[in-house]
C-alpha positions as CSV (number, residue, x, y, z in Angstrom):
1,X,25.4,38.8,58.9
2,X,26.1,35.8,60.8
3,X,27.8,38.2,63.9
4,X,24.7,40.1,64.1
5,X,22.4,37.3,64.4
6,X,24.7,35.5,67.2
7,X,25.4,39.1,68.9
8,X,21.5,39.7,69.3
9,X,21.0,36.5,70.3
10,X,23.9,36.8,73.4
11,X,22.2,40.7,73.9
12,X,19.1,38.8,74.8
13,X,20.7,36.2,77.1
14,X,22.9,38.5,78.9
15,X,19.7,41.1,79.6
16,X,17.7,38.3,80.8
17,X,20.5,36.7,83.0
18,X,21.2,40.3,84.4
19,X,17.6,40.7,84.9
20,X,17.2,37.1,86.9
21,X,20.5,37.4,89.2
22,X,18.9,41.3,89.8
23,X,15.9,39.9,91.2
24,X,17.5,37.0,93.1
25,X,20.2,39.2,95.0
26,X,17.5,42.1,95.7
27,X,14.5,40.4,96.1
28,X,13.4,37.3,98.4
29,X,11.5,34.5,97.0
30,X,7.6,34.7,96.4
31,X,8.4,38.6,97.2
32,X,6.3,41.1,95.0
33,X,6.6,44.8,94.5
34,X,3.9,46.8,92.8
35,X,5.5,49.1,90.2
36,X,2.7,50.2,88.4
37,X,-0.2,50.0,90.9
38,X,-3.5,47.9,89.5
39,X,-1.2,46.7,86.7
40,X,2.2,45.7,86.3
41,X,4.6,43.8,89.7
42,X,8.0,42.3,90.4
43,X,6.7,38.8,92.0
44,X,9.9,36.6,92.3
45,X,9.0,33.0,91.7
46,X,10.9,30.0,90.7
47,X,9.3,28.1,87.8
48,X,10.3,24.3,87.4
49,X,7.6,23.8,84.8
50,X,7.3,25.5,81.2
51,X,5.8,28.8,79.9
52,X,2.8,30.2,82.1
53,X,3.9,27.7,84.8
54,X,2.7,24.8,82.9
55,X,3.7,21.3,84.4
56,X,5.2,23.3,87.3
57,X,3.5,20.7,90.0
58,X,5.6,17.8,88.2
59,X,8.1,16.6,90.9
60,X,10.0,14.1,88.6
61,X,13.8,14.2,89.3
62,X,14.1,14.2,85.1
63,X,12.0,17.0,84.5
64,X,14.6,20.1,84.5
65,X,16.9,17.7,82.4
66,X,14.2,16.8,80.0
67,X,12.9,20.3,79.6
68,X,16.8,21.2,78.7
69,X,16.7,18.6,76.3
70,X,13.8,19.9,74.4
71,X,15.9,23.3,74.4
72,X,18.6,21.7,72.9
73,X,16.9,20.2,69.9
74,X,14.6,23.7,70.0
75,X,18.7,25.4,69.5
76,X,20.2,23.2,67.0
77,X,16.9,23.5,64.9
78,X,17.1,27.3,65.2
79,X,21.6,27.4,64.3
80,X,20.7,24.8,61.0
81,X,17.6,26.3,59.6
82,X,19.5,30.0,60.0
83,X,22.2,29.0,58.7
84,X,20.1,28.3,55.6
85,X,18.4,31.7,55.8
86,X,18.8,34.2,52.8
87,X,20.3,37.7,53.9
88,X,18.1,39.5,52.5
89,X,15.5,37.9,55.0
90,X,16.4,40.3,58.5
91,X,12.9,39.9,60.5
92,X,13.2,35.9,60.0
93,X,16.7,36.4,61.0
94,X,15.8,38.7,63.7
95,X,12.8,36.3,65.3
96,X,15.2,33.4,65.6
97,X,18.4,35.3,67.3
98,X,15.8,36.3,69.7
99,X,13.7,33.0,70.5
100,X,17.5,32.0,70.4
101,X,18.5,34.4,73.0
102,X,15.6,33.5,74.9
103,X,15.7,29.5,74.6
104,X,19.3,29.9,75.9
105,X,18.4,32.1,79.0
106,X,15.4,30.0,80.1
107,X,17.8,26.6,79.6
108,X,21.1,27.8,81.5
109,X,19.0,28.7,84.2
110,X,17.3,25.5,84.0
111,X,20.7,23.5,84.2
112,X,22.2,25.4,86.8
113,X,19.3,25.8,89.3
114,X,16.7,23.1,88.2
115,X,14.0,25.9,87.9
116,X,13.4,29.5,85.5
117,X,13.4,32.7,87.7
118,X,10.2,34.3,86.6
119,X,9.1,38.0,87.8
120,X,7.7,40.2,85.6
121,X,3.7,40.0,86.6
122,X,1.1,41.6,84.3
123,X,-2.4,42.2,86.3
124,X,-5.7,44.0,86.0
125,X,-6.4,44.9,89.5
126,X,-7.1,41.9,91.3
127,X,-9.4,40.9,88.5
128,X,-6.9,39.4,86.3
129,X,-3.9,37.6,86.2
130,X,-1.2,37.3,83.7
131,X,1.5,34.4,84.8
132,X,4.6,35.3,85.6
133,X,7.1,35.3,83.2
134,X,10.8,36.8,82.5
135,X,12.7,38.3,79.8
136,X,13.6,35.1,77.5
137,X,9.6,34.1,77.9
138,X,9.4,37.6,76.1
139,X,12.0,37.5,73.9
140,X,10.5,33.6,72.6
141,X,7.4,35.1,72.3
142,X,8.7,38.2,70.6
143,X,10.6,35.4,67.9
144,X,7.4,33.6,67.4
145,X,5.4,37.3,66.8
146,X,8.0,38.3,64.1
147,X,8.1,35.1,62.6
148,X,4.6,34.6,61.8
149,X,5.0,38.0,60.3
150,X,7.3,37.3,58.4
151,X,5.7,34.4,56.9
152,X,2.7,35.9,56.6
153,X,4.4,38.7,54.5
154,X,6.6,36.4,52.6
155,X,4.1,33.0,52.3
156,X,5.9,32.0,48.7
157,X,9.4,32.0,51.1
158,X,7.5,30.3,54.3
159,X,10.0,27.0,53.6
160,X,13.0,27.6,51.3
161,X,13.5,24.7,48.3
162,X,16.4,22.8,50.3
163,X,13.9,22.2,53.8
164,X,11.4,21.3,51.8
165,X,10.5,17.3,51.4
């Protein structure tokens, strides 16, 4: 059980780094191509802030180093309360292999470069405007989804006896 959980989190790190370097050797920063006209674009962007570009302004010479930080506790959180995870329990399994798999994309590329390659560009015309965001943003988000599922479909299990105070 354990080498599925640690082989879909590595699935989601290695599509997301494949996706990132594939946009930083083909594509030229703040470059965007329309792949589904009026709604969906490539828009290369570096992101030094946190999800939907938030603190992104900051220019403090901590911030990439802090914001790996908080990825480290977010990881050893995820690897200790897994660890404690029935079998039985796949989707809760599942969502935190992924929002593993993410957490470690979004941080490598945080410690090597000092800044998230974002790309993917949801928009409505010219009406709307998702932020841009890559594949471990999606695969985070994904975790969270299926996590709230499952808790909402197991709310008796939502904290197992041995993390509870």
């Amino acid at each position: 059980m354990k080498t599925m959980f640690y082989a879909t989190a590595a699935g989601v790190w290695i599509a997301d780094y494949l996706s990132k370097w594939a946009v930083r050797s083909h594509m030229q920063l703040h470059e965007a191509r329309e792949l589904i006209p009026g709604c969906l674009r490539l828009s290369y962007i570096q992101n030094s802030g946190i999800a939907f570009g938030l603190w992104n302004d900051g220019h403090s010479p901590w911030k990439p180093y802090l914001l790996a930080a908080l990825a480290v506790v977010a990881v050893v959180v995820i690897l200790v309360y897994q660890s404690r995870v029935p079998a039985h329990r796949r989707r809760l399994r599942t969502a935190l292999a992924i929002t593993l798999g993410g957490i470690f994309g979004n941080f490598v590329d945080r410690i090597a470069q000092g800044y998230v390659v974002d790309f993917i560009e949801l928009h409505a015309g010219n009406v709307f405007f998702w932020p841009t965001f890559n594949i471990a943003d999606s695969a985070i988000t994904a975790g969270i989804v299926l996590l709230l599922i499952d808790t909402m479909k197991h709310p008796e299990m939502a904290a197992e006896p041995e993390l509870q105070e």
